[in-house]
N, C-alpha and C positions, 0 to 999 in steps of 0.2 A: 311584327308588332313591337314598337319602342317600348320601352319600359322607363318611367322618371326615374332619376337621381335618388330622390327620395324612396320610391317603393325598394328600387335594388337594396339600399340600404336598408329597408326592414327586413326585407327577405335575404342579406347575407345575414344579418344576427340572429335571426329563426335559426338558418342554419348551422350556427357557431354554438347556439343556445343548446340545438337539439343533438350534438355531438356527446359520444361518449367520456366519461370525465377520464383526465390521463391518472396515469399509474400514479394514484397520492394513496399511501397507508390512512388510514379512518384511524382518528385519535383514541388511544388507550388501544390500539391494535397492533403494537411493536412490544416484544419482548428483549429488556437489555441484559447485556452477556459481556463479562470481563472475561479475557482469557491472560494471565502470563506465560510467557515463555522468553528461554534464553537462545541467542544466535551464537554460535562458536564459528570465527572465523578465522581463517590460515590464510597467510600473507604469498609463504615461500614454500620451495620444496612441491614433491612431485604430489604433493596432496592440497594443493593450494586452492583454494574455494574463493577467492577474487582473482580478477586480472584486470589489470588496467595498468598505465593506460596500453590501449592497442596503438591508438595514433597519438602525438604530439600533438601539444597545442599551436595552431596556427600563431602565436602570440611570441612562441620559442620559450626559454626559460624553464624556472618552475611555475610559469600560467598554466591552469588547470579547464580554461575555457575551450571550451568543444572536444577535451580529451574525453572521449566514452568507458565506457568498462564493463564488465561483467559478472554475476556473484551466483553461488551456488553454494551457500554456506548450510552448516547443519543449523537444524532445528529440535533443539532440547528441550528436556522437561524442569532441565536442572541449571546451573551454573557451572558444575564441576564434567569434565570431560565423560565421565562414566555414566554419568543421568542418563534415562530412556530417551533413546531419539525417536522422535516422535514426525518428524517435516524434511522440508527444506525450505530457505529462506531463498529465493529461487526470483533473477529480475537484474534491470542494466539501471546504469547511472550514466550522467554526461555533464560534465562540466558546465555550467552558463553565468558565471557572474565573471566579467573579465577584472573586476576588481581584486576577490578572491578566490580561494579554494570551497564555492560553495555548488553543489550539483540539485539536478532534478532525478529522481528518482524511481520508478514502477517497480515495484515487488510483489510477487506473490508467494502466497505461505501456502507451501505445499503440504497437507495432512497424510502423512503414509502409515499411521500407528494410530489406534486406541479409537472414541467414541466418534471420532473427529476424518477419519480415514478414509481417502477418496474425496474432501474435500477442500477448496480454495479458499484463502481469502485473499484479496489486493489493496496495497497502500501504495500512496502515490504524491508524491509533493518534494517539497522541494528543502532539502539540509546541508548542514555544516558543523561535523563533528566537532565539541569541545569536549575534549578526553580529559577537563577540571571539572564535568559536573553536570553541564546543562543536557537534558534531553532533549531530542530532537520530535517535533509534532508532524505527523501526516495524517491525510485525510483516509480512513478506509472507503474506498467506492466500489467495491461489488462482492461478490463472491457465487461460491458453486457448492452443489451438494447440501449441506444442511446449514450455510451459509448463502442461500439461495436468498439475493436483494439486498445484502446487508448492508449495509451505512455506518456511520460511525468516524472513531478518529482513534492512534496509537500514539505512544509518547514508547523513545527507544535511548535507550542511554547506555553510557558504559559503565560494568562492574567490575572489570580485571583490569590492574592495570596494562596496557598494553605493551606488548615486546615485538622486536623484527618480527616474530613469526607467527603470534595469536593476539585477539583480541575476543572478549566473552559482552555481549549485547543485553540487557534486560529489553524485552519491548512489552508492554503493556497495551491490550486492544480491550478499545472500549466500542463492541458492537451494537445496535439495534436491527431485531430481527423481526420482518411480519410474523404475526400468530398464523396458523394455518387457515386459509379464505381467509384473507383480509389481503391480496393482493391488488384488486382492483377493486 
């Protein structure tokens, strides 16, 4: 038996209508949460917590397009080396702007200390260090553990100034987190 044009179309929006609604937070049902902390990161020497690049850029030069990298830096409570480490700042970078030295990035902050331990958080977007000032903004998209859903956005800037061998990061996360039930 044919069915019109018309009835199929009432009977697929019945159906669209009568679907379960996706994963949206219920307004006033997010808890926001600033966290600071500092990245300590080593350039050189057998302790080095970046690498890059692994490959040269197809471009030659000092182009930075499509050269990838690697980070594994600590995660502080402090600015000064001795502060409680508390993470790791743990995630790749890769070059994409063939104009400059600007990359895309994925990071996750790894919690291995304190209230926060055993869990994720991840930022992701795309920067270009100015070591005069500017901070750099990524979007937070997920997390784990007692950052289970989180959202949000970080602003990451420098606070030391930088030498061959260190550089000291402030990053600032500005998360929203569901209340508990209020997932779906």
């Amino acid at each position: 038996m044919a069915f019109s044009p018309w009835l199929q179309m009432v009977l697929l929006v019945a159906l669209v209508l009568s679907a379960p609604a996706p994963a949206v937070l219920a307004a006033g049902s997010s808890k926001a949460t600033r966290i600071r902390l500092y990245i300590h990161e080593r350039f050189e020497g057998a302790n080095a917590t970046v690498a890059s690049p692994l490959l040269r850029s197809p471009l030659g030069g000092n182009a930075t397009f499509g050269e990838p990298g690697v980070i594994d830096d600590e995660l502080r409570a402090g600015p000064r080396p001795g502060s409680d480490l508390v993470g790791r700042f743990q995630g790749f970078f890769v070059g994409t702007d063939r104009a400059g030295p600007s990359y895309l990035s994925t990071i996750t902050l790894v919690f291995t200390a304190g209230e926060r331990r055993g869990s994720t958080l991840t930022v992701q977007g795309q920067y270009h260090f100015d070591f005069d000032g500017a901070a750099v903004e990524r979007a937070v998209v997920g997390g784990t553990g007692v950052f289970r859903m989180a959202r949000g956005y970080s602003f990451m800037k420098v606070v030391s100034a930088p030498t061959p061998e260190t550089v000291v990061f402030r990053i600032d996360l500005f998360v929203l987190l569901p209340r508990p039930g209020h997932y779906f």
